[in-house]
C-alpha positions as CSV (number, residue, x, y, z in Angstrom):
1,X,86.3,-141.1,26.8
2,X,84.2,-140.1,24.0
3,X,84.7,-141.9,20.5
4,X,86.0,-139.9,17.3
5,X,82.6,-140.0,15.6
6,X,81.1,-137.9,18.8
7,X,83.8,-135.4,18.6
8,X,83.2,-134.8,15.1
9,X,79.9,-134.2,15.8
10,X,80.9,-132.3,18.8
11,X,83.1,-129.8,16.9
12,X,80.4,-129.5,13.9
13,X,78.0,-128.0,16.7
14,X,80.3,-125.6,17.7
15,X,81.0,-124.0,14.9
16,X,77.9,-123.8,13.2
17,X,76.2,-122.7,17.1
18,X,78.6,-121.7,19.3
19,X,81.1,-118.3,19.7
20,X,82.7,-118.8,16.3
21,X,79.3,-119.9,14.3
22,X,79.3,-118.0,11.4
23,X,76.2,-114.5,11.7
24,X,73.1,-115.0,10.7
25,X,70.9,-111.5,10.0
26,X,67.3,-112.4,10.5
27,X,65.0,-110.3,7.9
28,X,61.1,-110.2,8.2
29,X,59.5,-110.6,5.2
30,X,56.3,-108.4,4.4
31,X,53.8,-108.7,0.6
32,X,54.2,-106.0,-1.6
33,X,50.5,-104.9,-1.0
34,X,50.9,-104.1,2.5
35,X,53.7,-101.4,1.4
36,X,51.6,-99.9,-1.9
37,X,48.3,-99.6,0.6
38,X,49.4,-97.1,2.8
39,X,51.8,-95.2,-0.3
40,X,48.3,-95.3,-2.3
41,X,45.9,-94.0,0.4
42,X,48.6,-90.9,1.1
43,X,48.5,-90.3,-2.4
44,X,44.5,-90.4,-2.6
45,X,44.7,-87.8,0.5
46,X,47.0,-85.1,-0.8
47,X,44.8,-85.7,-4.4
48,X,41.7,-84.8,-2.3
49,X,43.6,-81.9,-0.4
50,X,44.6,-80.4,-3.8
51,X,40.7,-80.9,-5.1
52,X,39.5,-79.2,-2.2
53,X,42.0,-75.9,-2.2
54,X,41.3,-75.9,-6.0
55,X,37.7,-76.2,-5.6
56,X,37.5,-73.6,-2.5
57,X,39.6,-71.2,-4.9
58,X,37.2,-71.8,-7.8
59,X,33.9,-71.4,-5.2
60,X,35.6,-67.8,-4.2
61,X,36.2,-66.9,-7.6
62,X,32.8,-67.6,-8.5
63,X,31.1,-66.1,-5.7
64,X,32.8,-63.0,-6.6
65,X,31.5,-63.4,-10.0
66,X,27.9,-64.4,-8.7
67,X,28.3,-61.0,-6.3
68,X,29.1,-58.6,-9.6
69,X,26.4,-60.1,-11.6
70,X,23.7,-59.5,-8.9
71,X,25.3,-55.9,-8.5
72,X,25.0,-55.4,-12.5
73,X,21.4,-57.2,-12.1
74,X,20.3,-54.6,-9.3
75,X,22.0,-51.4,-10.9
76,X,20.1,-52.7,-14.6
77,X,16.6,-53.2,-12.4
78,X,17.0,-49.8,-11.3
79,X,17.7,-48.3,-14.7
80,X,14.6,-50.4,-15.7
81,X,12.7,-48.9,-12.7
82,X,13.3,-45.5,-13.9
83,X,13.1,-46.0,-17.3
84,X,9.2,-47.4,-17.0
85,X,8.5,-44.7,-15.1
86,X,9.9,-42.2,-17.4
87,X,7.9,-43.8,-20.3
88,X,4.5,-44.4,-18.0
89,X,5.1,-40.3,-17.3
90,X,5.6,-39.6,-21.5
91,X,2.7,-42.3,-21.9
92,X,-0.1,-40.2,-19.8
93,X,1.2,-37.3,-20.9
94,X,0.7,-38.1,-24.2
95,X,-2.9,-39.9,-23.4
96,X,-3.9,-36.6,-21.7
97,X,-3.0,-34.5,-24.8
98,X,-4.9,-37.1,-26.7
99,X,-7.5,-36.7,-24.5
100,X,-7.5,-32.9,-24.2
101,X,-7.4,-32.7,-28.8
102,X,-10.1,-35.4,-28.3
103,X,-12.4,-33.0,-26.1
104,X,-11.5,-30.1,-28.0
105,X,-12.5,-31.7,-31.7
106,X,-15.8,-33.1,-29.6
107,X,-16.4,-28.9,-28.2
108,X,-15.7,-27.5,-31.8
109,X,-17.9,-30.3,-33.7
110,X,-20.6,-29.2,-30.9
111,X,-20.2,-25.9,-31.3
112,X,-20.2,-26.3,-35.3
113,X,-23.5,-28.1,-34.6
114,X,-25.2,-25.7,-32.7
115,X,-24.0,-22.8,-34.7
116,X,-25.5,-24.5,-38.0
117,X,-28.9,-25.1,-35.5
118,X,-29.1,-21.2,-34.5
119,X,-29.0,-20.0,-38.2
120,X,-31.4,-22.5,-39.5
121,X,-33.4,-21.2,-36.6
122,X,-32.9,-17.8,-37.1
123,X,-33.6,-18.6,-41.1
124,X,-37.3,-20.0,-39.4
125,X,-38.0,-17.3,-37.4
126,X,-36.9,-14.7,-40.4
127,X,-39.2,-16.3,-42.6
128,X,-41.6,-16.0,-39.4
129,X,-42.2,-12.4,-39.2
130,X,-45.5,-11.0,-40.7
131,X,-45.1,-9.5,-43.5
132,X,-47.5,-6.0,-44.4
133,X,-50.2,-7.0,-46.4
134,X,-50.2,-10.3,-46.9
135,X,-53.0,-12.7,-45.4
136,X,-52.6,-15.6,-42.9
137,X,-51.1,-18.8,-44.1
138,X,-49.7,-21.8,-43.0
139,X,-46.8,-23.6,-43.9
140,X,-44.7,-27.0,-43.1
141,X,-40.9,-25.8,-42.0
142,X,-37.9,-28.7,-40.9
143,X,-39.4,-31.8,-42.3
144,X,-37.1,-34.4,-41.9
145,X,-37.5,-38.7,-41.4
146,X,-34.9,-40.4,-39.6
147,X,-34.6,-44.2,-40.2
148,X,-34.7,-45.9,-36.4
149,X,-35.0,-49.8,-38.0
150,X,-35.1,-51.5,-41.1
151,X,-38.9,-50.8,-41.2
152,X,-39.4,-48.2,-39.0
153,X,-39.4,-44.5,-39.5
154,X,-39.9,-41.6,-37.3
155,X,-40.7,-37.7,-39.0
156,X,-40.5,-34.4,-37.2
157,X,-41.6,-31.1,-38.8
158,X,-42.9,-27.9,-37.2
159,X,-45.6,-26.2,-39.0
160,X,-45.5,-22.0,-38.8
161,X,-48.9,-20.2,-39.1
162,X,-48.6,-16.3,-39.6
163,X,-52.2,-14.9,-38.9
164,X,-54.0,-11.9,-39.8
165,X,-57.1,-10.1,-38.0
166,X,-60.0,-12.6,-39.7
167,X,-57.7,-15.4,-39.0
168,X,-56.1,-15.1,-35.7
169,X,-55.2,-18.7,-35.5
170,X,-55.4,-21.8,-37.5
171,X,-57.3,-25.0,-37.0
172,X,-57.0,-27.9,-39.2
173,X,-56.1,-31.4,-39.9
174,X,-52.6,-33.2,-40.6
175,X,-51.8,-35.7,-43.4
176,X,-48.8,-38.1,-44.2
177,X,-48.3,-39.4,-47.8
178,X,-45.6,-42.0,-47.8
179,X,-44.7,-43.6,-50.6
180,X,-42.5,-47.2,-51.0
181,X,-41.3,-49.4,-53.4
182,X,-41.5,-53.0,-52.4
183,X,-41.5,-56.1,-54.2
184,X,-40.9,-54.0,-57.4
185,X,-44.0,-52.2,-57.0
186,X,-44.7,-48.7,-56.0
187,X,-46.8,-48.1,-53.1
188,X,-48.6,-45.2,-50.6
189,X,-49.2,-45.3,-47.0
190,X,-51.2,-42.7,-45.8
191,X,-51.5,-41.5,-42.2
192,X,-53.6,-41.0,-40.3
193,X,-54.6,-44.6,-41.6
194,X,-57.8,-46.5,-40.4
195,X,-56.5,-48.1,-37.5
196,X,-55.3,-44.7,-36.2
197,X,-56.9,-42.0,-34.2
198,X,-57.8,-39.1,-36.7
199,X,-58.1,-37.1,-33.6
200,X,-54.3,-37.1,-32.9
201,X,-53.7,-35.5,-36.7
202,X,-56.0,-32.1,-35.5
203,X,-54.3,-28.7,-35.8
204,X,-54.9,-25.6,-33.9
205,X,-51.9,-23.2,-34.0
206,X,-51.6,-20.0,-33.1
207,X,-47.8,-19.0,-34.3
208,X,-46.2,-22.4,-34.3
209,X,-46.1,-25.8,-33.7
210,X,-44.2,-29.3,-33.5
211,X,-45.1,-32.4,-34.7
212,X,-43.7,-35.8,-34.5
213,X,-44.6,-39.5,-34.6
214,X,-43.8,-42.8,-36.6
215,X,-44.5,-45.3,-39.6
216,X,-43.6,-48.8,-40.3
217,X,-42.9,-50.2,-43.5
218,X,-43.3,-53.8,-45.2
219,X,-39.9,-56.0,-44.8
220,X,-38.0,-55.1,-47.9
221,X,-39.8,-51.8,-48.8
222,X,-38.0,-49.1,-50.0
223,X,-38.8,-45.5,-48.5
224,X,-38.9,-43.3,-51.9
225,X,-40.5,-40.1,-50.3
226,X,-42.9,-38.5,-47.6
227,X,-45.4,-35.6,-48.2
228,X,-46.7,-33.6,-45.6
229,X,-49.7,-31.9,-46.1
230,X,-51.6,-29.3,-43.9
231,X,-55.7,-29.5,-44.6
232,X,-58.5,-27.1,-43.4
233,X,-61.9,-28.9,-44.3
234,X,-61.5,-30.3,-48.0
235,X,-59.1,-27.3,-48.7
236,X,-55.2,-28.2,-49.5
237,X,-53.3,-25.2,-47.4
238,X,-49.9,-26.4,-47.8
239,X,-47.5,-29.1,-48.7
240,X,-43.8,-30.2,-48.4
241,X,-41.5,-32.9,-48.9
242,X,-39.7,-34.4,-46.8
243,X,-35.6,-34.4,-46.3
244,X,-34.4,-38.2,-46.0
């Protein structure tokens, strides 16, 4: 038979384990963090949903944008196009207008030119014609000197002869009188000079005839006038000064 102390215990097991033991509800227990990761990383995923809509609505609005621009770009290259070629088209036509008034100005000065030629030709041959009664003579016509260089000078005359019966053409020599200023002094050169051949100065004309050659000055020397004169033996025939 068991003792009081062992049914004391006895009835204390009972109740705290047996049918009438009070109920226990047995909770887990979890951290904090392990709830807040997973509300966290579903927040981070709608975020970046949201971002990506937004961002694939801002990508279509600006590819509609970049799409107008390169229409505006194209329709303003074309306008360019034709607006270049519109000006090249006003450009040459206005280069060949140029050119055409250029031509024109070039035709009339060359026509000016030869017009003043023929009528200082026709003045020559004018004073060319024999005249009744009068005897031959000889005479130095278009004398001019051209400057080619600081010292050199070319001359071109013609010299007319107008004959008679005793005289039926002319033979004679050619001289050149040049005179220069240089270093403050007044100077002559006369041609056909020593070192020249005199035969290249000899005249024989019959109604007309050109002449032209050259003369050098010193450096410096300062071309004042030039004399041509037309010789038969010792005899002085004619004389004229030339235009510079």
């Amino acid at each position: 038979m068991p003792t009081p102390a062992v049914t004391l215990k006895l009835k204390r097991f009972r109740r705290r384990f047996g049918i009438s033991a009070p109920r226990v509800v047995v909770r887990s227990h979890l951290p904090w963090q392990w709830i807040a990761a997973p509300l966290v990383l579903l927040a981070l995923l709608l975020a970046t949903a949201g971002w990506l809509m937004a961002q694939r609505n801002e990508a279509g609005v600006l590819g509609a944008e970049v799409d107008h621009l390169r229409q505006e770009l194209q329709a303003q290259g074309e306008e360019l196009q034709l607006l270049r070629s519109a000006a090249g088209t006003g450009k040459n036509a206005v280069s060949i207008e140029r050119a055409a008034q250029q031509q024109l100005l070039g035709r009339i000065q060359s026509l000016e030119a030869e017009n003043a030629g023929l009528k200082e030709d026709m003045l020559l041959f004018e004073r060319l014609i024999p005249v009744a009664g009068e005897g031959a003579s000889v005479r130095v016509e278009n004398f001019r000197v051209f400057k080619e260089s600081p010292t050199r000078y070319r001359y071109r005359l013609l010299i007319a002869f107008q004959s008679d019966k005793q005289s039926p053409d002319f033979k004679g020599r050619l001289e050149m009188v040049i005179s220069y200023a240089s270093a403050g002094r007044a100077s002559q050169l006369q041609l056909p000079g020593k070192s020249e051949a005199a035969g290249n100065y000899l005249l024989q004309i019959k109604h007309f005839q050109r002449r032209e050659g050259g003369f050098e000055l010193p450096p410096g020397a300062v071309l004042q006038g030039v004399e041509a004169r037309i010789l038969q033996g010792d005899t002085l025939k004619s004389r004229q000064l030339a235009q510079l």
